[in-house]
C-alpha positions as CSV (number, residue, x, y, z in Angstrom):
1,X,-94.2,63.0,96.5
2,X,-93.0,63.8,92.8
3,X,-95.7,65.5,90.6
4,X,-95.1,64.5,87.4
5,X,-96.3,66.5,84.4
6,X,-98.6,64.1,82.6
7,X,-98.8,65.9,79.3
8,X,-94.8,66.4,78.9
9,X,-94.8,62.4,80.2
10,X,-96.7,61.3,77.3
11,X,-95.1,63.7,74.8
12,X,-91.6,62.6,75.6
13,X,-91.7,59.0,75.7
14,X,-94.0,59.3,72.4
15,X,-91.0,61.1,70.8
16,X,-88.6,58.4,72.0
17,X,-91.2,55.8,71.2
18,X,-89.3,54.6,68.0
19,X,-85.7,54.8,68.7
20,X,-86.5,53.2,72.4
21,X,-85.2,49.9,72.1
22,X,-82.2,50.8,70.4
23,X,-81.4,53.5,73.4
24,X,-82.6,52.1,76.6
25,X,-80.4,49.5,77.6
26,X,-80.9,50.1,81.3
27,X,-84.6,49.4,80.6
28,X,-84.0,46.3,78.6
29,X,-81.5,45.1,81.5
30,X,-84.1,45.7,84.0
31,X,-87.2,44.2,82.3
32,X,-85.1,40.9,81.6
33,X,-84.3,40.7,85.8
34,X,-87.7,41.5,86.4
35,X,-89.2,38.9,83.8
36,X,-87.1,36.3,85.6
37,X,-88.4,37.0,89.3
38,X,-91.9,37.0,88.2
39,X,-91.4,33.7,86.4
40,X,-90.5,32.5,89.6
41,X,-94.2,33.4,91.0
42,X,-96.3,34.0,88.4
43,X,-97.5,30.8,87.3
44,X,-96.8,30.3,83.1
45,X,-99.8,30.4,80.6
46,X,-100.8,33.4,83.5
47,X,-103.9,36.2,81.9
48,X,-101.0,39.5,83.5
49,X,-101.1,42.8,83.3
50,X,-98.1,44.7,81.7
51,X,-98.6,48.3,83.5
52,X,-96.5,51.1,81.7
53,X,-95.2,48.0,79.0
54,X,-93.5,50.7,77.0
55,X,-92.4,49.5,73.8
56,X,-92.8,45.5,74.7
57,X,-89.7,44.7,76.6
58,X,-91.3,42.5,79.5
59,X,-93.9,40.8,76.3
60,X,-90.6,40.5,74.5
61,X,-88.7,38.6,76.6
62,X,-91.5,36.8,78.1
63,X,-91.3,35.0,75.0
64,X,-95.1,33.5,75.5
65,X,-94.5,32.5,79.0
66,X,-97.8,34.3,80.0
67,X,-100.6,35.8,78.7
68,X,-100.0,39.4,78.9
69,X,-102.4,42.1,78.2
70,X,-99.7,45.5,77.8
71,X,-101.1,49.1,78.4
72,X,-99.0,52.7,78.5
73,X,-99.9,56.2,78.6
74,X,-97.7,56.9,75.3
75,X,-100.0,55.9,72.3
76,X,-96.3,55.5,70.0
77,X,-95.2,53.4,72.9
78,X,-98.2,51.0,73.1
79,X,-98.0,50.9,68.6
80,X,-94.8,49.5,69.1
81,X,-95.7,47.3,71.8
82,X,-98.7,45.6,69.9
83,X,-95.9,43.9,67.8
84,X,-95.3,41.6,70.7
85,X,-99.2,41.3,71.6
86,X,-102.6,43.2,72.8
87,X,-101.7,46.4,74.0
88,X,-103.9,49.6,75.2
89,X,-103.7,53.3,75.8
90,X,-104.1,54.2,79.3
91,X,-103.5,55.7,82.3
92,X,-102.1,53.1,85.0
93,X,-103.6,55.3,87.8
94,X,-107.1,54.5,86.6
95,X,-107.2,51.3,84.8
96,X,-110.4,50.5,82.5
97,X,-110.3,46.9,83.3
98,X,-112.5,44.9,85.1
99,X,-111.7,44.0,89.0
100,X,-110.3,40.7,89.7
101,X,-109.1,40.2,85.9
102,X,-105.7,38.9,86.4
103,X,-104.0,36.3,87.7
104,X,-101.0,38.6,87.5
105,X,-99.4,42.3,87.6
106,X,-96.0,43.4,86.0
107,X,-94.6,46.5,85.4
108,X,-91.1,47.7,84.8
109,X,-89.7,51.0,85.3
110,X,-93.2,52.9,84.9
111,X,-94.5,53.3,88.7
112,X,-92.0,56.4,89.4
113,X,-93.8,58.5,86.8
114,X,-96.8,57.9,88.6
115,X,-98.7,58.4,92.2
116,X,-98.0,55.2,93.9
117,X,-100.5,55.3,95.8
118,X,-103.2,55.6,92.9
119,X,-101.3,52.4,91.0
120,X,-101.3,50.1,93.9
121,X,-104.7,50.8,94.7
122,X,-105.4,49.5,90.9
123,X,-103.1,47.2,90.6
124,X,-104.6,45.7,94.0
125,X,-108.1,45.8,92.2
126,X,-107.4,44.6,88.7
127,X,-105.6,41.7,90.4
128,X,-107.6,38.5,91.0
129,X,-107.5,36.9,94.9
130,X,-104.6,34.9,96.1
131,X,-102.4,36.6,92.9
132,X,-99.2,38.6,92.8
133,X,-97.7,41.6,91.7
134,X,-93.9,42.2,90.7
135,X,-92.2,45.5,90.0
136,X,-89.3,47.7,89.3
137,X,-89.0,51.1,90.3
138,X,-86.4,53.9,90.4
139,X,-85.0,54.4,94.5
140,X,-84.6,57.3,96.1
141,X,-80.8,56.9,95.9
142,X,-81.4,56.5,91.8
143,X,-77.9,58.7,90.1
144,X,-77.2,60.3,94.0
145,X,-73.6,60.7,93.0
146,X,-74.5,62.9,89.8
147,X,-77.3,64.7,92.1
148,X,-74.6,65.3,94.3
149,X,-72.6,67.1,91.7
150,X,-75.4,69.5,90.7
151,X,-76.5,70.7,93.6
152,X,-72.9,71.6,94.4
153,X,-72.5,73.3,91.0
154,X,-75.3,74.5,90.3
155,X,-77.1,74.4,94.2
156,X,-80.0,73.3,92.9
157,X,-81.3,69.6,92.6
158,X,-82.0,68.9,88.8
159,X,-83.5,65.4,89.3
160,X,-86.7,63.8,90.3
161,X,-87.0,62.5,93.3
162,X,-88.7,59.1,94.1
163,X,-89.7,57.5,97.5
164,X,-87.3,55.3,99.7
165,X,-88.7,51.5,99.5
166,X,-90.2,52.1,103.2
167,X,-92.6,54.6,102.1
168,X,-93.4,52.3,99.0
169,X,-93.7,49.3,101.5
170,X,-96.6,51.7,103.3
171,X,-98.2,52.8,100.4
172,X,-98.7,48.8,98.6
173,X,-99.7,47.8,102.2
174,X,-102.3,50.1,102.8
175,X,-103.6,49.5,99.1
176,X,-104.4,45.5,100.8
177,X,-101.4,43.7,99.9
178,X,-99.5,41.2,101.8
179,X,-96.3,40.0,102.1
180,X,-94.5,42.7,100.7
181,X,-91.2,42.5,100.1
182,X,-88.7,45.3,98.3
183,X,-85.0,44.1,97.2
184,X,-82.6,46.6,96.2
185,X,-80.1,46.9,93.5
186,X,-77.5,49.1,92.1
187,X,-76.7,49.1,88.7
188,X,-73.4,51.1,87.2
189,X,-73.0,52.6,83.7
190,X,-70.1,54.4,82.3
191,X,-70.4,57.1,79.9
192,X,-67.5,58.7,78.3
193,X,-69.0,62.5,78.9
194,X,-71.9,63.8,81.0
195,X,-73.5,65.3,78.1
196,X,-73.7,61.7,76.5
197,X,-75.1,60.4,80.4
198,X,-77.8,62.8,79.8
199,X,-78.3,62.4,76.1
200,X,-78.8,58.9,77.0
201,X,-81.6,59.6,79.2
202,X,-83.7,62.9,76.8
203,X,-83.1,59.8,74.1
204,X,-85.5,57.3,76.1
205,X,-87.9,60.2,77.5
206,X,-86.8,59.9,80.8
207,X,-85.8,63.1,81.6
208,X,-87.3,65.4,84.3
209,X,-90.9,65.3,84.5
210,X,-91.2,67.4,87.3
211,X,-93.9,70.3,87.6
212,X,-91.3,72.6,89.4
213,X,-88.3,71.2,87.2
214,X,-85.6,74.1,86.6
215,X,-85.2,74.4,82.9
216,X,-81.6,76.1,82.5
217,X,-78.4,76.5,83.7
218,X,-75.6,78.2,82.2
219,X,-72.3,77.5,80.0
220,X,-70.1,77.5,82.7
221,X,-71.9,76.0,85.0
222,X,-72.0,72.7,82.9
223,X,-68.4,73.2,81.8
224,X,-67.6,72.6,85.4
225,X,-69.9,69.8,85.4
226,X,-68.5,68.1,82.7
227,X,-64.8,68.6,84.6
228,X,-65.5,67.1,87.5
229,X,-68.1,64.3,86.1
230,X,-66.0,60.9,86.9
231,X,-67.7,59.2,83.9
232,X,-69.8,56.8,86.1
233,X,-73.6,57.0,87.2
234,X,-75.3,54.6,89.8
235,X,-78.6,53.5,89.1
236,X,-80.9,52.1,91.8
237,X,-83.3,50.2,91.2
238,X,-86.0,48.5,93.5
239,X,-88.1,45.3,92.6
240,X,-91.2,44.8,95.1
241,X,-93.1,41.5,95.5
242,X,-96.9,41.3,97.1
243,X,-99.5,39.1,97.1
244,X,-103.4,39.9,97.1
């Protein structure tokens, strides 16, 4: 399992807290699919839990649909996020909230910078009986083609890594959910260099977070890179649905 560096977590996406919505347009995408499958099963005028809300995308384009209480790790995230609502500073893997407090649990793009195992196991006991749970995550075939391409230029593998949706099936299982179900999708940008593909991603904090993340790699190295980069990077993305 990734072990993600918690302080350089919170101090990247609080640097990327202000110019977030303007740069994460993968997020935005994602958070409007994911709003629209839990409007399907989260009944509306709903007391949910937005877990790693960012800077308000899900309260956003919720538009009012639910009641949403948002909470992040990044204190600049969670000041822009009070725009859209109540929001709070802290840690998804160990909720202050009160068990059985919501009829509902969100989260987009937030649970691959955590321990899973610690988040379902919260999510399961903030969550009241009989409600659900709907979230995004990064696979573990997330940017595989520009993996690919570093560990054959540089033989090492740059990226984090995040658990295939059969371990994450496990993991919300054991925590006591049922009927769990994980869809996947892929989801293709272009980028006209790969220093702009990973600009794109140091701009919204989401670069490697890694404990044992490699720091450096030389001029020529990324000139070859940026030959043989074919200007396209495949995101996947996986949305899981469970039930308490």
């Amino acid at each position: 399992m990734l072990k993600i560096d918690k302080k350089l977590l919170k101090s990247d996406f609080g640097k990327a807290a202000k110019s977030y919505g303007e740069n994460a347009k993968l997020q935005k995408q994602v958070a409007t699919i994911l709003v629209q499958k839990a409007k399907g099963i989260i009944p509306e005028n709903a007391y949910i839990l937005d877990a790693g809300c960012g800077t308000g995308f899900i309260a956003e384009e919720a538009n009012n649909f639910w009641d949403i209480l948002q909470v992040d790790i990044s204190k600049e995230m969670v000041e822009q996020a009070s725009s859209y609502g109540q929001a709070q500073i802290c840690d998804i893997e160990n909720l202050p909230l009160e068990q059985g407090s919501f009829d509902g649990v969100v989260s987009s793009l937030a649970l691959q910078w955590c321990d899973a195992t610690k988040v379902a196991g919260e999510f399961h006991r903030v969550l009241k009986n009989g409600g659900n749970i709907v979230i995004s995550t990064l696979g573990k075939n997330n940017l595989q083609d520009i993996k690919s391409l570093f560990e054959d230029v540089t033989g090492q593998n740059r990226f984090n890594d995040y658990l295939p949706k059969e371990n994450l099936k496990d993991i919300f299982e054991k925590a006591g959910f049922s009927d769990v179900k994980i869809e996947s999708e892929t989801l293709i940008y272009q980028y006209n260099s790969l220093k702009n593909m990973l600009k794109s991603i140091r701009e919204i904090g989401a670069s490697n977070k890694s404990q044992t993340r490699k720091k450096t790699i030389s001029k020529a190295e990324f000139k070859e890179l940026e030959r043989r980069f074919n200007g396209v990077a495949s995101w996947e993305i996986l949305y899981i649905k469970a039930k308490k």
